[in-house]
N, C-alpha and C positions, 0 to 999 in steps of 0.2 A: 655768177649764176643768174641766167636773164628770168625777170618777175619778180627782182623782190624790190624793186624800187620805185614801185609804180607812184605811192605818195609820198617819195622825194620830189617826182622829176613835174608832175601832172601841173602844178602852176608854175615851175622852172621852164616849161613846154608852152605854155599857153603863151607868154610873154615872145619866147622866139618865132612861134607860129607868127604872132602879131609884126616882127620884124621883115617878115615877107624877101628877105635876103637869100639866098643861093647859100651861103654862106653859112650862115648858125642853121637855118632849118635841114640843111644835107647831111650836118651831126645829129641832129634829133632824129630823122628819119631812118637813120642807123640803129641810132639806139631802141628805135620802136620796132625796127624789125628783127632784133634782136634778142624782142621782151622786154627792155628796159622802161618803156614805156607806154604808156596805155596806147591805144588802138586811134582814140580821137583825141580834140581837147576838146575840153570847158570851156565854157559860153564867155567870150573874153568880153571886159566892162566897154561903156560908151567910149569914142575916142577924147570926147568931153574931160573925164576923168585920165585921162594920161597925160604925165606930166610935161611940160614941154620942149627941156633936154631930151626924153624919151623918143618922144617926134621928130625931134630933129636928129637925133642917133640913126633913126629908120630913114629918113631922107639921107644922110649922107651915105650910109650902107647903099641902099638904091643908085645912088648916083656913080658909084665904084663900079657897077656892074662890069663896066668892060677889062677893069683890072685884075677880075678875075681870072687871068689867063696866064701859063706857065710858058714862061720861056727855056725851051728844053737845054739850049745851049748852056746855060747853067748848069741841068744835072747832067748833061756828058763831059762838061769840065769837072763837076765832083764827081763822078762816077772815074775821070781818069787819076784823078787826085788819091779816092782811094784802093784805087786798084794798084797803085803803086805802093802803098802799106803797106797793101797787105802782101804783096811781092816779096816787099824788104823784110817784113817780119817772117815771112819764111825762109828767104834766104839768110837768116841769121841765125835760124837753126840747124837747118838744112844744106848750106849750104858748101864746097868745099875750102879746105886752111883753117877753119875756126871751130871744128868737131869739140876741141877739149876747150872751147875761151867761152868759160859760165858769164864774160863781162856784154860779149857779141850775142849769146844767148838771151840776156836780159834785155839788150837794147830789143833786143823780138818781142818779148812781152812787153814794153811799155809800146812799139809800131803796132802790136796787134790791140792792145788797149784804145789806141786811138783810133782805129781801125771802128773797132766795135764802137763808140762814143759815134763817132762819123754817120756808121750805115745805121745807128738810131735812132738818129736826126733826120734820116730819110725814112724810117718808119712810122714815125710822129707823121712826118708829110703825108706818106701814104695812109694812114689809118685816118686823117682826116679828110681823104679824099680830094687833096689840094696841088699833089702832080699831075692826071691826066682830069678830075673834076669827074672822072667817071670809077664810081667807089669796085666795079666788078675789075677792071684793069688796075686799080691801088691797089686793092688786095692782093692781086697777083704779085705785085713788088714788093709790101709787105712779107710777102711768102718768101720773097727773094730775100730781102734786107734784115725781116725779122726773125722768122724763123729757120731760115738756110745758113744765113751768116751771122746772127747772134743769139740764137738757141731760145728767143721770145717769141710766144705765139703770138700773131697779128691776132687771135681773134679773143686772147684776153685781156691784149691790149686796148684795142676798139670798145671791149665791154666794159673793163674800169673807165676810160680814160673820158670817154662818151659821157659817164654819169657826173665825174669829175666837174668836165666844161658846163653842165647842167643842174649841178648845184656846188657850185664852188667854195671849197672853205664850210661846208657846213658838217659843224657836230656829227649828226647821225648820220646821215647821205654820203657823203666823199669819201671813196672808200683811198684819197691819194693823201690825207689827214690822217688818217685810224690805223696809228701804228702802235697800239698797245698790244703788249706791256714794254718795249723799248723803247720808245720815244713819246712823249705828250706836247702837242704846240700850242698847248691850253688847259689851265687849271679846271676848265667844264669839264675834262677827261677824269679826272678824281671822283668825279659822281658817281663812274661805271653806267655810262650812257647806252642805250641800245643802237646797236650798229644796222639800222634796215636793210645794208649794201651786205653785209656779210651774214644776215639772219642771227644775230649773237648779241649779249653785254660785254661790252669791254668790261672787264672785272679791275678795278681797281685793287690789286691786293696786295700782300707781303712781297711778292716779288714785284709785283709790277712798280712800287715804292721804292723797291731799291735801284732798282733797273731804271729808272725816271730820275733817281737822284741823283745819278752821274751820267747824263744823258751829254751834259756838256764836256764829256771826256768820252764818253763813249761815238758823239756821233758817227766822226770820219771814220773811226776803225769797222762801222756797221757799215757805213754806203759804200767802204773796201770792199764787202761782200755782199753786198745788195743783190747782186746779176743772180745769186745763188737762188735767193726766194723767188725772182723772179721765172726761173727755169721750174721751180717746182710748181708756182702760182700756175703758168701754161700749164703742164702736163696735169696737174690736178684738174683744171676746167674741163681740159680735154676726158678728161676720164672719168668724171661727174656727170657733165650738163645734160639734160636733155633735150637743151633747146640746138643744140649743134646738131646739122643734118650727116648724113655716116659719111659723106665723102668728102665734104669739110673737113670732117678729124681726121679722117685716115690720112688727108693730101698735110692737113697739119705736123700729126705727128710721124710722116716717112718723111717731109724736111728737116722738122726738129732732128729724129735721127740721124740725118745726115750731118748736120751740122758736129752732132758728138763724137759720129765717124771721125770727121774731117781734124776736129781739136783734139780728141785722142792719139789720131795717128801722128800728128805734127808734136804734139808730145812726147810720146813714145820715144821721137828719135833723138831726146835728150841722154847725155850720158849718166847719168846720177839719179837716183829719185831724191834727194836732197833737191837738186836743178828743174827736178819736173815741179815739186811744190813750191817751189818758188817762183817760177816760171806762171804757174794757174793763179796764184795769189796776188805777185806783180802784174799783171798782162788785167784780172779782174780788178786790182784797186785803180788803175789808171782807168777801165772802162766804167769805172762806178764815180768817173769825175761828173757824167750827166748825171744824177741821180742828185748830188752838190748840186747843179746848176738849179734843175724840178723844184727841190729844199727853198733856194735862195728867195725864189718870185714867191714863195705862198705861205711858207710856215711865220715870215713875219707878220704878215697881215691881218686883215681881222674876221673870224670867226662867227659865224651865228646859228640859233637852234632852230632845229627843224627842217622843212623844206622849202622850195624858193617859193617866194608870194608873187602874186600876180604883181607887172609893171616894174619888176625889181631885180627885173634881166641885169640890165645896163649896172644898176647900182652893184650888185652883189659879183660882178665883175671886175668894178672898178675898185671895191675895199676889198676883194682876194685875191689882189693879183699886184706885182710890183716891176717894171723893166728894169733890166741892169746898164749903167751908162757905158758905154768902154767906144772904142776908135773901129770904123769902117771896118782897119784892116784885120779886126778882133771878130768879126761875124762867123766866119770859119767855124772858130773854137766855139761859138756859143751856137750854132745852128737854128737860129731863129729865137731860142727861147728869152736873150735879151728883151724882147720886144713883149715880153707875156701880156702885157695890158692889151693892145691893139689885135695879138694871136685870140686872145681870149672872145675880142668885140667881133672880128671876123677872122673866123679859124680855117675857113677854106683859103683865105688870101693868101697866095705864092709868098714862102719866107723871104725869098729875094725882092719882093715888093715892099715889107713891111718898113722900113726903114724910110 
């Protein structure tokens, strides 16, 4: 809901304003025309007073400027990569000789699983405006990747995910943190802190004790269904906000409904509803492997209260965010988000660069 975040983001903004990068200030300028952020910033301190990793964080961003630039030949080798998924994951429902093999049927839900993990890797791209560098032509692919072919709205993703990059890891603010009453990545959550990003207290209570006391048994079997909230989180926005203009939602929710077309009907032509629910539940917990990766870079790191402070860009970046180590030929699978520390410093920069 854009406007409720305004003093989270307002010195989380001033610090990126100061960054003068193409890069972090093309995510705040989303976010501000989107409401999440106030209209101007605050009078930023002498440069005297900034520290001098800081300065040099902004000299090196400056100095990348020309690496700001996508090489497309990349996303038409992964656009052929998953178009071939998704092919196979149809043809293992659909396909003919294997009508009655629930074994060919499943290997469809785990291609279409990956399928979906794939095109939301390229929605993360486009929502920060980091394939064509031009956020009117992102959104369009967004439209494509997120809400056509995996039933998430671009434009509630850009709305979380914006504030997220913009106060990372914090208590009240992040709304990518604020998963009460099923998970807590910090004993500050027992307080029942107020949530600015969701207008609400996290209530600390009888349930939510319990449901936090087995969080380390519960995790994986929630981010199995994670996709679920997140189909309802879109449509909720959508059918809320009033900062969305009427052709926005409407181009929104006639892709999102297509998308339910398209997984309904490829359902359908399973034989069993025993095979259809397991088919929705497999095909959604392989798709909920990114949701695990998101987890990995941030729930261990470290937390703080409030909103960002001026000059504390850089810092509050570097203690909420973690990359994961793994081999070249492992970038695939992780779609950029390895890299989360450097994604975080410049999140317009081409994932095929960060490495």
């Amino acid at each position: 809901d854009g406007g409720k975040d305004e003093d989270c983001e307002e010195e989380g903004e001033e610090d990126l304003a100061e960054t003068e990068s193409e890069s972090t200030a093309s995510d705040a300028s989303s976010a501000r025309s989107s409401g999440l952020l106030p209209a101007t910033t605050t009078t930023t301190s002498s440069s005297s007073s900034t520290p001098a990793y800081v300065s040099e964080f902004r000299d090196l961003v400056n100095s990348l400027e020309d690496e700001f630039t996508t090489d497309y030949t990349y996303y038409g080798r992964l656009f052929a990569c998953i178009s071939v998924l998704f092919a196979a994951a149809i043809y293992c429902v659909v396909g003919q000789g294997h009508s009655d093999n629930a074994s060919v049927h499943m290997l469809g839900a785990v291609l279409l699983g990956f399928f979906w993990q794939q095109t939301m890797f390229i929605g993360h791209d486009a929502g920060h405006g980091s394939i064509t560098h031009s956020h009117h032509k992102d959104f369009y692919i967004g439209l494509l990747v997120g809400n056509l072919c995996n039933g998430v709205g671009i434009t509630w993703w850009t709305t979380t995910h914006n504030v997220h990059h913009c106060a990372c890891n914090s208590v009240e603010c992040d709304p990518d943190i604020q998963h009460m009453p099923v998970l807590a990545v910090t004993p500050k959550y027992f307080a029942s802190p107020y949530s600015s990003y969701h207008g609400r207290d996290m209530v600390f209570d009888a349930a939510a004790k319990m449901l936090v006391s087995i969080q380390h048994y519960s995790f994986y079997p929630i981010m199995a269904v994670a996709r679920f909230n997140l189909y309802f989180q879109g449509l909720y926005l959508l059918a809320t906000s009033k900062e969305i203009k009427p052709e926005r939602r409407w181009i929104e929710l006639f892709t999102m409904g297509l998308y339910f077309t398209w997984l309904g009907t490829l359902v359908s032509y399973l034989p069993t509803y025993t095979e259809r629910v397991a088919f929705v539940l497999l095909s959604h917990a392989v798709g909920g492997l990114i949701h695990v990766q998101i987890c990995l870079s941030h729930f261990s790191r470290d937390v703080f209260d409030g909103r960002p402070q001026s000059h504390k860009w850089v810092d509050m970046q570097l203690s909420g965010t973690m990359d994961i180590d793994c081999s070249p030929w492992m970038d695939w699978f992780h779609g950029g988000l390895q890299f989360q520390t450097e994604h975080h410093l410049v999140p317009r920069m081409p994932r095929h660069k960060l490495r």
